[in-house]
C-alpha positions as CSV (number, residue, x, y, z in Angstrom):
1,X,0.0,0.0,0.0
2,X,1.3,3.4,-0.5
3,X,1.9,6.2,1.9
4,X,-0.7,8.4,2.9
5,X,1.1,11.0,1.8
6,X,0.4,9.7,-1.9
7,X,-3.5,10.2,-1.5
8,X,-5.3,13.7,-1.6
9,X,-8.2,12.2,-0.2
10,X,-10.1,8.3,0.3
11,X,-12.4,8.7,-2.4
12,X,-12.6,11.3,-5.6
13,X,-15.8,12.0,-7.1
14,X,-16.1,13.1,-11.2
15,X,-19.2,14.9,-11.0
16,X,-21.1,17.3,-9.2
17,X,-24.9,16.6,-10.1
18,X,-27.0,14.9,-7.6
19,X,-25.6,11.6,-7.8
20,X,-22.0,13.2,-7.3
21,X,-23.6,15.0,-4.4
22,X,-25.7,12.2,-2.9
23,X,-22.4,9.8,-2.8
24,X,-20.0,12.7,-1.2
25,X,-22.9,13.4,1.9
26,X,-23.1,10.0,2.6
27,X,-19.1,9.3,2.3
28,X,-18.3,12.0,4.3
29,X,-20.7,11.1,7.1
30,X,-18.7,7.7,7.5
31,X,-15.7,9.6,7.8
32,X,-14.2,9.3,4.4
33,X,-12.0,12.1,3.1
34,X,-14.2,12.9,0.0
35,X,-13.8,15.2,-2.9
36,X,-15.9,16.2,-5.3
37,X,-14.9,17.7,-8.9
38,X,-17.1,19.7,-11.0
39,X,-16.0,22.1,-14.0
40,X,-19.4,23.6,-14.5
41,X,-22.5,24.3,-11.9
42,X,-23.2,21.8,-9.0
43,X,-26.1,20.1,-9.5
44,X,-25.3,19.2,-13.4
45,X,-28.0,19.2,-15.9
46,X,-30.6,19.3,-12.9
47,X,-29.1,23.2,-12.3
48,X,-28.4,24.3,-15.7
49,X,-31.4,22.7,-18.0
50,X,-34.0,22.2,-14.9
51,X,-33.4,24.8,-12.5
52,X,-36.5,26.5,-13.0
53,X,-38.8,22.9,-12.9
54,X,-40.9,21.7,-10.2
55,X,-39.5,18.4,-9.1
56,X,-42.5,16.3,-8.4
57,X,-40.6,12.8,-7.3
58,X,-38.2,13.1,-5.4
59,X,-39.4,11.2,-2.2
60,X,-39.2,13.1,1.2
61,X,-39.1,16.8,-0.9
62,X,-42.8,17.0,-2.7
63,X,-43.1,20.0,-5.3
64,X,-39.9,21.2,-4.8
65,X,-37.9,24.1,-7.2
66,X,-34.8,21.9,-8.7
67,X,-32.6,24.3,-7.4
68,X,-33.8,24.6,-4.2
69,X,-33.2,20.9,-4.1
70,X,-29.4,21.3,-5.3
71,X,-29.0,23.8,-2.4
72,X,-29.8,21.5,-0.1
73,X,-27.7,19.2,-1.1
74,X,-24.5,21.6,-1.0
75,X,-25.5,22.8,2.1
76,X,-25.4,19.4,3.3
77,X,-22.5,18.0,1.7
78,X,-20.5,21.2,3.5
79,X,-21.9,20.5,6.7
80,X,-19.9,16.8,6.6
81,X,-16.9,18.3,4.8
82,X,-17.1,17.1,1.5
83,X,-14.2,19.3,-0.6
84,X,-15.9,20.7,-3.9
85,X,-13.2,21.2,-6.1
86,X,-14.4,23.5,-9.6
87,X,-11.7,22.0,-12.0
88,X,-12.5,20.1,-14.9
89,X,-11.3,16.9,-14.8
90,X,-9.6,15.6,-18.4
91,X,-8.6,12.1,-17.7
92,X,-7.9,9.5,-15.6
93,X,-4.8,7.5,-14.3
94,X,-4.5,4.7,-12.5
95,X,-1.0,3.0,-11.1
96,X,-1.0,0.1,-8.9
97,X,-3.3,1.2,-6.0
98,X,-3.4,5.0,-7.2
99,X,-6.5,6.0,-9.1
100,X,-5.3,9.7,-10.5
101,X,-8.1,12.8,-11.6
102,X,-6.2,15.0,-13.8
103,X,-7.8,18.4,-14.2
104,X,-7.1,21.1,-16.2
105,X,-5.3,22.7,-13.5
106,X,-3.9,20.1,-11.5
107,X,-3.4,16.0,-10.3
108,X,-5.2,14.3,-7.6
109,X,-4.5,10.8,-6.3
110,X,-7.3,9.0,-4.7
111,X,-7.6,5.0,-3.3
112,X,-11.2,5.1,-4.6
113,X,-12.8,6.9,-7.7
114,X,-16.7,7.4,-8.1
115,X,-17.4,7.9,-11.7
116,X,-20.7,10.3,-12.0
117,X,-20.5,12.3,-14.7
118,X,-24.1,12.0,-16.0
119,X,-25.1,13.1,-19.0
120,X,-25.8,15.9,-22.1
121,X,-29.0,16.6,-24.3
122,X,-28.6,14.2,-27.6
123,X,-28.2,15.4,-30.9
124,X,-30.5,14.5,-34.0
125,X,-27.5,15.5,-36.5
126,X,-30.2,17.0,-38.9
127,X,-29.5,19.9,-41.2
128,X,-30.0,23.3,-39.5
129,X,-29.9,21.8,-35.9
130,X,-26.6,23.7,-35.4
131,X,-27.4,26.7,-37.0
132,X,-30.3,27.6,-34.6
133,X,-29.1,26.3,-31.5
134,X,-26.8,29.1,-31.3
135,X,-27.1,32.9,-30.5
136,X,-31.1,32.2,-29.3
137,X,-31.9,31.4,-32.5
138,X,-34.8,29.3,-32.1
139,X,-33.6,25.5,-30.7
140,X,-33.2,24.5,-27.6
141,X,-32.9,21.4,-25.6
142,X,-34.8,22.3,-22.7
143,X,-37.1,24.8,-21.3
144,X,-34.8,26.8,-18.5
145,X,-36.9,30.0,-18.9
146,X,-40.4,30.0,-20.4
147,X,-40.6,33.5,-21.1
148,X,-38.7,33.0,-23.6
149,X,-41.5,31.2,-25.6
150,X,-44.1,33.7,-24.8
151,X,-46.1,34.0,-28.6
152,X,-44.2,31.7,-30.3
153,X,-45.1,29.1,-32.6
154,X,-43.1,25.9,-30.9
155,X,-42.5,22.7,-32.0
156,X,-41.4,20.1,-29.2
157,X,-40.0,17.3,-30.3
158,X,-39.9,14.2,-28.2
159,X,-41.8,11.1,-26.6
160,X,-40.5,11.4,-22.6
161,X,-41.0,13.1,-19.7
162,X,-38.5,15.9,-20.8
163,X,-40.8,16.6,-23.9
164,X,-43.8,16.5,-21.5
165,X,-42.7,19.0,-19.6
166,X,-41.9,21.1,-22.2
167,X,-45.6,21.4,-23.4
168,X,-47.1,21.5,-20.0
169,X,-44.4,24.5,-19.3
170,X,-45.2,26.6,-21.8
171,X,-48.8,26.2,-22.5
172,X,-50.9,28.9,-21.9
173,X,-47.6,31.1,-22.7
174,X,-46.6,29.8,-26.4
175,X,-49.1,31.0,-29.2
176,X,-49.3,27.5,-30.5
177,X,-47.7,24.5,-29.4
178,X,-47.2,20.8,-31.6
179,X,-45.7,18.0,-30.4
180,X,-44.0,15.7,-32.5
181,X,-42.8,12.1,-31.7
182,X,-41.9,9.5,-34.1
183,X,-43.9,6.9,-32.2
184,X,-47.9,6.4,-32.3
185,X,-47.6,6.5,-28.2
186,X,-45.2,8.1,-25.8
187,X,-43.0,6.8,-23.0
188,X,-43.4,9.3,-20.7
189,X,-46.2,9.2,-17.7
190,X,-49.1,8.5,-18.9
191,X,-51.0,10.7,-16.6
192,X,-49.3,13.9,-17.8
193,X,-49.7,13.0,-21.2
194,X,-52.9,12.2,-20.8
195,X,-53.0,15.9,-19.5
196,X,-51.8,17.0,-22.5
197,X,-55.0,15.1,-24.3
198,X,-57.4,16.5,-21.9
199,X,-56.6,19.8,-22.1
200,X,-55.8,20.5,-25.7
201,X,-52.4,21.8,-24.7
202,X,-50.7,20.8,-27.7
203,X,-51.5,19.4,-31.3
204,X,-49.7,16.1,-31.6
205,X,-48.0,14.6,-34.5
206,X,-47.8,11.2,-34.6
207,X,-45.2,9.1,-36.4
208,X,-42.8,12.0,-37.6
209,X,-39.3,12.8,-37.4
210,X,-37.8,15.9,-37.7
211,X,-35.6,15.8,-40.8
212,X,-34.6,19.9,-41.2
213,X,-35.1,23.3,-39.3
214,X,-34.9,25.7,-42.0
215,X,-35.0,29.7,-41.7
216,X,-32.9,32.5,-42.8
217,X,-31.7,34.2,-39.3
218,X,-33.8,32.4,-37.2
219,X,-35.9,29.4,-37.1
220,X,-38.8,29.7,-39.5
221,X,-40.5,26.3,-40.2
222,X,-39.4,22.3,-39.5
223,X,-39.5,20.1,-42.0
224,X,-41.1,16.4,-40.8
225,X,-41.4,13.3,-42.3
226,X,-43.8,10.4,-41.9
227,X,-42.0,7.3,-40.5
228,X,-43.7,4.7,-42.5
229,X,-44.6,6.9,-45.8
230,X,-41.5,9.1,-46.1
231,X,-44.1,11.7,-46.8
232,X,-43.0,15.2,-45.5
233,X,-44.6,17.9,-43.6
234,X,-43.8,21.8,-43.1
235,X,-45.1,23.2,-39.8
236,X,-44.0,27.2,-39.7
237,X,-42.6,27.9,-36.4
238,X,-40.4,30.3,-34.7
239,X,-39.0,28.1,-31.5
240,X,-38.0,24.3,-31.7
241,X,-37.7,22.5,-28.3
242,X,-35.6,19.3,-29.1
243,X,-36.0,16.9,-26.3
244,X,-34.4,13.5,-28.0
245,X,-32.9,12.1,-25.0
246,X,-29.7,12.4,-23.5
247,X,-25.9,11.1,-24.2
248,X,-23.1,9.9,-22.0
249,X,-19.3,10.8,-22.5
250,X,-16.7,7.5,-21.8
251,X,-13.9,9.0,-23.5
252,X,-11.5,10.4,-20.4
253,X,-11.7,6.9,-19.1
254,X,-10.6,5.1,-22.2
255,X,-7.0,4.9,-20.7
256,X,-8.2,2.9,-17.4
257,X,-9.7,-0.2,-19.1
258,X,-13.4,0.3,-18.3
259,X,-15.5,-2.0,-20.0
260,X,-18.7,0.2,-21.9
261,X,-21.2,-1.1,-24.1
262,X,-20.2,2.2,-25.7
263,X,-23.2,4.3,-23.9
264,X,-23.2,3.2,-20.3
265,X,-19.8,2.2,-17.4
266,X,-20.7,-1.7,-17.1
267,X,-21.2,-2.6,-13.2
268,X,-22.3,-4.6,-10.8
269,X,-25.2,-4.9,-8.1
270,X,-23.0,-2.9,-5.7
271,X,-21.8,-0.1,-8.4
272,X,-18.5,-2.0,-9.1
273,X,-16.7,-1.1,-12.4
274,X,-14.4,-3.9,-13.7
275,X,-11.4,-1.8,-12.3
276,X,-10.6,-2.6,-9.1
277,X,-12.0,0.6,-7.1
278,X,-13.3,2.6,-9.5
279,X,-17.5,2.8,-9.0
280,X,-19.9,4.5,-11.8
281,X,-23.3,5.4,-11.2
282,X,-26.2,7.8,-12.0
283,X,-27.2,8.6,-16.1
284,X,-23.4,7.4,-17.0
285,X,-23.9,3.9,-15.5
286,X,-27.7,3.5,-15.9
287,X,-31.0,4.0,-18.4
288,X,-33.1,5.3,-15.1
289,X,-32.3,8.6,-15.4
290,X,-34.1,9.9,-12.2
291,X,-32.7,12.1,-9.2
292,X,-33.7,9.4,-6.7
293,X,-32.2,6.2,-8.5
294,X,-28.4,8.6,-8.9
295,X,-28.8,9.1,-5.2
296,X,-29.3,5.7,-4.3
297,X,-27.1,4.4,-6.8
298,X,-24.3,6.9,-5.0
299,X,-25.3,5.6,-1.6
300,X,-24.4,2.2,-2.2
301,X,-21.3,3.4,-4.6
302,X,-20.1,5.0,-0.6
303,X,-20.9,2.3,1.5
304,X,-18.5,0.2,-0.8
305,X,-16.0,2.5,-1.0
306,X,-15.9,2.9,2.7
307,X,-15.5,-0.8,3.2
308,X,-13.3,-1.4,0.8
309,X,-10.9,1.3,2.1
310,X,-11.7,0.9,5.8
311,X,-12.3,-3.0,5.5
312,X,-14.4,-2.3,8.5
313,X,-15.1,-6.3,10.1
314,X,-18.6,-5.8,8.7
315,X,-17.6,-5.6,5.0
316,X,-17.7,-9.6,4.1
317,X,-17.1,-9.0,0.3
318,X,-13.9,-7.5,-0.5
319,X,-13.1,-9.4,-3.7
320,X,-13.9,-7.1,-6.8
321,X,-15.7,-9.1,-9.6
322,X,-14.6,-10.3,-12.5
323,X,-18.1,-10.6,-14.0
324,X,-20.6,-7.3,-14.0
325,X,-23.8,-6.9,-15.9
């Protein structure tokens, strides 16, 4: 084992969003030395693309501003002395028992890493998408500030929850809102689709894609086309909302050997990489992208850190697998 004066810290955390969060408070409390590194604003996409959204499950916290929510947990992740470090971290080492964050600024050694970077809006890749999305031209991924639609002609397209939201967000402020999903039925909650159907908050389009955003300046009309038929529609509008999903980033941990299916970390039942201490969980390491399966995910990601560094006379399974799912 190496000296303690080797290690910054027990465990390092990549990732500031509520999963990064949720793992820190509860490593801490056991008396880790934890450190958290985030390049952007705590809280990840929960701060910058939800901060203004109700968050309506998250157990223990009903109706709560998403902000509001990431201010607890700060506050609580200070009171147990988690360090919050605002570098950006650009890759990752790791030598014998030393797992290294290298930031943009500076090295870290750690004897444990928590991987929980989350994840980014998706991208269609269709013409115009990049022209608009810039300069508030008319595209966006999410709604962070509804006033921003007030009279506009919106599309939102989509089939989840995100999408959802979108519509119910700005109705009653937009001029007119469609919704456009490529399906015939959505996977988001049925009840607040259903909503949606009830109220007339939105003129649906069934089994379309988008295939072009066109405009001169600005956005001016999307171009759609039937999934089955090929056949193409124009709908004139003046804001797009494109809620596709979200995307995952593996590449500043190509050096360490993970094993990806080239979306997701690969781990176990207890949040195990194949890399001997190196845990991944939240939106990077799972297809349940909620705040309460990240903070559980993050809770059991601590508890085995802590026993695998500690190797308290409680922790029975100290052999890291061979085999994850």
């Amino acid at each position: 084992m190496s000296s303690d004066d080797t290690f910054h810290g027990d465990l390092g955390i990549i990732g500031g969003g509520v999963g990064g969060m949720g793992t820190a408070i509860i490593a801490a409390y056991k008396g880790l030395k934890v450190t958290v590194f985030e390049g952007g604003r705590l809280g990840g996409i929960v701060t910058t693309l939800y901060g203004r959204k109700i968050v309506e499950n998250y157990p223990g916290a009903p109706s709560i501003l998403a902000k509001r929510l990431i201010d607890e947990f700060v506050i609580q992740s200070q009171e147990v002395n988690a360090e919050i470090i605002d570098e950006r971290v650009v890759k990752v080492e790791k030598k014998d028992d030393v797992l290294t964050i290298i930031t943009n600024e500076n090295r870290y050694n750690f004897r444990s890493l928590v991987i929980a970077t989350g994840s980014r809006p998706a991208e269609l890749g269709v013409p115009g998408e990049n022209k608009f999305k810039r300069k508030d031209r008319g595209l966006y991924n999410f709604v962070t500030d509804p006033n921003r639609f007030k009279g506009s002609t919106v599309i939102v397209v989509g089939g989840g929850d995100t999408a959802i939201d979108a519509v119910r967000t700005i109705a009653g402020i937009a001029k007119k809102i469609y919704l456009c999903h490529r399906r015939d039925s959505f996977r988001a909650a049925e009840t607040t689709v259903q909503e949606i159907v009830d109220n007339n908050l939105a003129e649906i389009i069934y089994s379309h894609q988008l295939k072009a955003l066109e405009g001169e300046e600005n956005l001016e009309r999307a171009v759609l086309e039937q999934v089955e038929t090929k056949e193409e529609k124009v709908v004139e509008v003046d804001k797009c909302v494109l809620a596709v999903g979200l995307k995952t980033s593996l590449e500043i941990f190509e050096d360490i050997g993970l094993e990806t299916d080239g979306k997701y970390i690969a781990v176990d039942r207890e949040m195990r990489t194949n890399v001997p201490g190196v845990f991944a969980i939240g939106d990077i390491s799972s297809k349940y992208q909620l705040i309460v399966i990240a903070v559980a995910q993050g809770a059991v990601a601590a508890h085995n850190a802590f026993g695998m560094i500690r190797k308290p006379y409680w922790y029975k399974d100290e052999e890291w697998p061979t085999e994850i799912c």
